[in-house]
C-alpha positions as CSV (number, residue, x, y, z in Angstrom):
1,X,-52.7,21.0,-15.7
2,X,-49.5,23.1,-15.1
3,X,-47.3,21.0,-17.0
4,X,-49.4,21.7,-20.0
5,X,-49.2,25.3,-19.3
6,X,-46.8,25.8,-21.8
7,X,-45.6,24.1,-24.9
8,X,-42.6,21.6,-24.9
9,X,-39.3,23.3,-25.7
10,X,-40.3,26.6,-23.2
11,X,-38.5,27.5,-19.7
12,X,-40.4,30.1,-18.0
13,X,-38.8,31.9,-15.2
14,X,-39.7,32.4,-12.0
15,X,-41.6,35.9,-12.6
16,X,-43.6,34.5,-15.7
17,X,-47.6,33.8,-15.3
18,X,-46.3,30.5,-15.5
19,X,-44.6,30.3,-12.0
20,X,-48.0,32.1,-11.1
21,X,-50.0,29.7,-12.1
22,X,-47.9,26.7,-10.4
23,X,-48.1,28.4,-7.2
24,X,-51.9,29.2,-7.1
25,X,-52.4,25.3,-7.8
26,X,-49.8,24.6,-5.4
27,X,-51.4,26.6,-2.7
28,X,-55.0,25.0,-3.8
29,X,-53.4,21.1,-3.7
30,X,-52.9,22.0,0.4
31,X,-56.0,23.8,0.5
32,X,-57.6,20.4,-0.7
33,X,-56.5,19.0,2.3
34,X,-58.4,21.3,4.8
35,X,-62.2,20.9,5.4
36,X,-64.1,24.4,5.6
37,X,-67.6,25.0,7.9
38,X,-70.3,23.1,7.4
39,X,-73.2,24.2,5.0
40,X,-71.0,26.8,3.5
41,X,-72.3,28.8,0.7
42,X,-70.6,26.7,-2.2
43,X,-70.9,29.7,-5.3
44,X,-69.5,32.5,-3.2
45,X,-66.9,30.0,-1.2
46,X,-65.6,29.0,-4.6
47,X,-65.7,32.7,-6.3
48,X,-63.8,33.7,-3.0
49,X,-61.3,31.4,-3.5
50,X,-60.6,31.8,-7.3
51,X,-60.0,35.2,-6.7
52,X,-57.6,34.4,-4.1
53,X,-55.8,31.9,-5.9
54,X,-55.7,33.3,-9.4
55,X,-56.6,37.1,-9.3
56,X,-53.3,39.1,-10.3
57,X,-55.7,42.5,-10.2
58,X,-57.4,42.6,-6.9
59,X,-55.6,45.8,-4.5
60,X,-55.8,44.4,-1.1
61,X,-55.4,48.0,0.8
62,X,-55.8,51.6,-0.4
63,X,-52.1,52.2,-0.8
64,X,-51.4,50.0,-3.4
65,X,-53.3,53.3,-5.2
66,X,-50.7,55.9,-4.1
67,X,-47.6,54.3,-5.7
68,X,-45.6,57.0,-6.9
69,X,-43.2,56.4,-9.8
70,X,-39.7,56.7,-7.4
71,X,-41.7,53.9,-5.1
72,X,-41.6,51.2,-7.6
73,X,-40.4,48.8,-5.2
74,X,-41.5,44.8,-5.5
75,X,-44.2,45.3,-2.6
76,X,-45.7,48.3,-4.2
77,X,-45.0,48.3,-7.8
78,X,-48.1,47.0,-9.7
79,X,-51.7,46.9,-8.5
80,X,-51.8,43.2,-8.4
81,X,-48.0,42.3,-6.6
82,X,-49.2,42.2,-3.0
83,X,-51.4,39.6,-4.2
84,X,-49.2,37.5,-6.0
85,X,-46.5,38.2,-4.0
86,X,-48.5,37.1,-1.1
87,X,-48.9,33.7,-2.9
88,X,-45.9,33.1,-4.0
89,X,-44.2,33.8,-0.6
90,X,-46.9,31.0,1.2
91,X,-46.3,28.9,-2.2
92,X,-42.5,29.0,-1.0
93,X,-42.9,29.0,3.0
94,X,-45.5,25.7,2.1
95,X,-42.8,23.9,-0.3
96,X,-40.0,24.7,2.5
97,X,-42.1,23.1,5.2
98,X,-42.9,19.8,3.2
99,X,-39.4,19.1,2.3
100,X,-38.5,19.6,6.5
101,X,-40.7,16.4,6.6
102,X,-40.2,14.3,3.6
103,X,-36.5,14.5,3.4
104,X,-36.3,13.1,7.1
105,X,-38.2,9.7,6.1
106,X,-36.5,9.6,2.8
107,X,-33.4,9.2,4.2
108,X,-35.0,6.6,7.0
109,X,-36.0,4.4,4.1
110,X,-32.8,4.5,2.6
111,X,-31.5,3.3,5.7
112,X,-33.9,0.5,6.1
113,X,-33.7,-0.5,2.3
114,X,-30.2,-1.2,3.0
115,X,-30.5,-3.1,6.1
116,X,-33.3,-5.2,4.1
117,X,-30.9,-5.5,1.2
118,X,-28.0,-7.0,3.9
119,X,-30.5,-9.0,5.6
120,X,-32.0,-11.2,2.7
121,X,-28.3,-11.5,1.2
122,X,-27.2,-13.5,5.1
123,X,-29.9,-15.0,4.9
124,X,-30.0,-16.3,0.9
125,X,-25.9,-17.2,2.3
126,X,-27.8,-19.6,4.4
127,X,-29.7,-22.3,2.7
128,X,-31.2,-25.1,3.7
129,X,-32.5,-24.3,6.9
130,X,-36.6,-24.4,7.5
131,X,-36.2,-21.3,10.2
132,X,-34.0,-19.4,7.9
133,X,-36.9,-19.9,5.0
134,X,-39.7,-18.9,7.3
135,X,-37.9,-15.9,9.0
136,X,-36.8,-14.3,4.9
137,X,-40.4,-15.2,3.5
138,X,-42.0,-13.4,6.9
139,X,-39.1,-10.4,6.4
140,X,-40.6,-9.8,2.9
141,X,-43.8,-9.7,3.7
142,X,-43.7,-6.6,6.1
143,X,-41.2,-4.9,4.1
144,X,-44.2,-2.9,2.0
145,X,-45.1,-1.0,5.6
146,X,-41.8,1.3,5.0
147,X,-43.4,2.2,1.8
148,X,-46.7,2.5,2.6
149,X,-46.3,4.9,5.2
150,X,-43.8,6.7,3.1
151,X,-46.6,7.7,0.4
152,X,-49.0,8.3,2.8
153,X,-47.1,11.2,4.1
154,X,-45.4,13.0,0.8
155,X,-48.7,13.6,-1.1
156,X,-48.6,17.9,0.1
157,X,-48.6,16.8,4.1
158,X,-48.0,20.1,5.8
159,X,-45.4,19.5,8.9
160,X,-47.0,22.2,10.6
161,X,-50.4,21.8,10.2
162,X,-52.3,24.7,12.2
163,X,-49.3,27.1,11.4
164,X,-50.4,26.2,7.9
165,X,-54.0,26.7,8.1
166,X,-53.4,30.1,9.6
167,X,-51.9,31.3,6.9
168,X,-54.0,29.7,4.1
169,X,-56.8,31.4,6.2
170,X,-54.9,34.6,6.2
171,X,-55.0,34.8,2.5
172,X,-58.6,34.0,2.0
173,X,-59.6,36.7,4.9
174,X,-57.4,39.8,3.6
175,X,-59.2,38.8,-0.1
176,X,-62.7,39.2,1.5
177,X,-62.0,42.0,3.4
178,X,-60.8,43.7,0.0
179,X,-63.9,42.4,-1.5
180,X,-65.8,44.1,1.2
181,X,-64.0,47.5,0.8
182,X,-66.5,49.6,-1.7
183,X,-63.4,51.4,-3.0
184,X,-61.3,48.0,-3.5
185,X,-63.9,46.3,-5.2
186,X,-64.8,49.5,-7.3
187,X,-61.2,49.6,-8.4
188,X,-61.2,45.6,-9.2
189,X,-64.7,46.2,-10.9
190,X,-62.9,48.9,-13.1
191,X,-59.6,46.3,-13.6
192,X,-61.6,43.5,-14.7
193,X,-64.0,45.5,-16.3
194,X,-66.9,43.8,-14.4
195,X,-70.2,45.3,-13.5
196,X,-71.5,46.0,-10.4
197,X,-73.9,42.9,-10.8
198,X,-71.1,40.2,-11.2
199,X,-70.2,41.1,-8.0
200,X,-73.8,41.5,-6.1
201,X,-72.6,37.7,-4.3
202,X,-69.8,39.8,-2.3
203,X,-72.6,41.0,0.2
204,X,-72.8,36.9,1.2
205,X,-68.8,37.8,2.6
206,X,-70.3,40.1,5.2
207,X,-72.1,36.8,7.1
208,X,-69.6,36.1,10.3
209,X,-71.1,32.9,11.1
210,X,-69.4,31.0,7.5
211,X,-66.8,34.0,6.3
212,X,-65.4,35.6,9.3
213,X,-62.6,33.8,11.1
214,X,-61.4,30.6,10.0
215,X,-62.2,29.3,6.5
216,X,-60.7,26.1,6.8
217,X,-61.6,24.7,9.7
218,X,-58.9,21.4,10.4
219,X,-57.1,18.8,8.4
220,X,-58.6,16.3,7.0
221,X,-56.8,15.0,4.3
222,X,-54.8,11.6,4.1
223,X,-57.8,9.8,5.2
224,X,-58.4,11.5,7.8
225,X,-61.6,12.4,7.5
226,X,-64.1,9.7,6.1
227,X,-65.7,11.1,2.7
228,X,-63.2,14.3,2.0
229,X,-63.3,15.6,-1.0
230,X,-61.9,18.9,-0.2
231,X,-62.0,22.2,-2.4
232,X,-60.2,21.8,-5.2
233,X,-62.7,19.1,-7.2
234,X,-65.5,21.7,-8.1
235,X,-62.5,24.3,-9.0
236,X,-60.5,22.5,-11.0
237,X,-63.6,20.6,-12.7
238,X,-64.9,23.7,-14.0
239,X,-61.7,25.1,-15.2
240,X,-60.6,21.8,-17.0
241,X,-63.9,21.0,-18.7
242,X,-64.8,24.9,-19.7
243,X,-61.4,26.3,-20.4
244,X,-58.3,23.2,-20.8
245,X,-60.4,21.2,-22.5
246,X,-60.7,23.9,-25.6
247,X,-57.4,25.2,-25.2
248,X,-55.4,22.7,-25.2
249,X,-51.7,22.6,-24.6
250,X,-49.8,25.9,-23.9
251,X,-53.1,27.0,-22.5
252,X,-51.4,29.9,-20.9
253,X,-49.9,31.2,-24.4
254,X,-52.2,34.3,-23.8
255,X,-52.2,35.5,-19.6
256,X,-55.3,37.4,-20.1
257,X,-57.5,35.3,-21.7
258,X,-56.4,32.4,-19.0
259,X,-57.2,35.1,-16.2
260,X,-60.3,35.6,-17.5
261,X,-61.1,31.8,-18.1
262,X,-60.1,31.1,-14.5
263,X,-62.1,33.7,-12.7
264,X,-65.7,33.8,-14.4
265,X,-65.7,30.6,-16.2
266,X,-69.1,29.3,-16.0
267,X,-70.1,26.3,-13.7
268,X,-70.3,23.1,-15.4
269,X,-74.2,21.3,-15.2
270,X,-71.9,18.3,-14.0
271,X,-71.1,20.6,-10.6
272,X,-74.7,21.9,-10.2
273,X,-74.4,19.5,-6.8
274,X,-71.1,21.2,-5.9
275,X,-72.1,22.2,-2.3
276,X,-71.0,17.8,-1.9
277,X,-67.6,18.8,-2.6
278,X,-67.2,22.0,-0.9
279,X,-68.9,21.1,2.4
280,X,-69.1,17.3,2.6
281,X,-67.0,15.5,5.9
């Protein structure tokens, strides 16, 4: 989906909507790999998190109204560069943390590649002998377990995995608290030129017992967890089917109208059972 954000021959840079949009699916891959509580609210958990993930408008304190113009400082700039800053600072922090514990078994399997690689050259230098036949065919054989547990790990394993959780759940708790704030969500309302009724399912953010605390609730990606689905299906379902599907290549060719199409794109009939995806261990 993010490769066909833009068209062939373009580089975006690392403060386009491009590099945006890679970190909010970035962040949503490791969010995949979390389960949340159990009989969670599937329409406003999912609202909750596309704002989260993809809003560029949402003011998550009062200040970010009181920027003067000498105060035009990355953290207080724009309206919407907490936010994204906020992103793309976990976007980084969760790519730094993957690469402390892929690199590590890379370099492991290297090592054992080229043991294997000495080991059935001695032993094709030794012909003949029924042991030596035995010992090579029973050698090959195992040498897929390297492998196997090498792609079981790469496929956006956090290292750290409750330090990561925290701060997934960090991001998801100061966007419902903006939500929740009559002035923030007036001023979003006003942003997005929304009406107060499009946003009626923020009063489901003030029950503790789902929404306060810890959204995701443990790991349970990898296999983990029998029957995972994790959050991203229902999300990126409905974006692909209501909003890539039309567009096309260099979907992102106009910011806004992605924005939009990301935010309050309409659930798909196919996802009218989406509370399986959301909730389902």
């Amino acid at each position: 989906m993010v490769d066909m954000a833009t068209d062939f021959s373009s580089f975006p840079d690392e403060a386009s909507p491009f590099a945006q949009i890679r970190d909010s699916f970035y962040i949503l891959s490791v969010m995949n790999q979390y389960s949340i509580k159990e009989k969670m609210p599937d329409v406003e958990a999912e609202k909750l998190l596309r704002i989260a993930l993809f809003s560029d408008t949402l003011k998550l304190s009062s200040a970010e109204n009181k920027v003067s113009t000498d105060d035009m400082t990355p953290s207080a700039g724009t309206s919407s560069s907490r936010l994204v800053l906020k992103r793309r600072a976990l976007a980084q922090s969760l790519r730094e943390n993957r690469k402390k514990g892929v690199v590590p078994v890379f370099v492991s399997l290297m090592w054992f590649l080229f043991s294997l690689a000495i080991s059935i050259q001695a032993s094709f230098g030794d012909l003949g002998s029924n042991q030596t036949a035995h010992d090579l065919a029973l050698g090959l054989l195992l040498g897929w377990l390297p492998v196997m547990i090498l792609v079981t790990i790469v496929d956006r394993n956090p290292t750290a995995i409750e330090a990561v959780r925290r701060k997934l759940n960090n991001l998801v708790d100061e966007v419902r608290s903006a939500l929740l704030d009559p002035k923030l969500r007036d001023s979003y309302m006003t942003d997005t030129r929304r009406s107060a009724r499009d946003f009626a399912w923020t009063e489901c953010l003030r029950d503790e017992d789902f929404f306060c605390g810890d959204f995701f609730t443990q790991f349970s990606g990898q296999g983990r967890v029998r029957w995972h689905y994790g959050v991203a299906h229902s999300i990126l379902a409905g974006i692909e089917s209501k909003f890539m599907a039309v567009e096309g290549r260099n979907w992102l060719r106009d910011p806004d109208m992605a924005l939009v199409g990301f935010l309050h794109v309409k659930r798909s009939s196919a996802l009218s059972n989406c509370k399986v995806y959301l909730t389902r261990h």
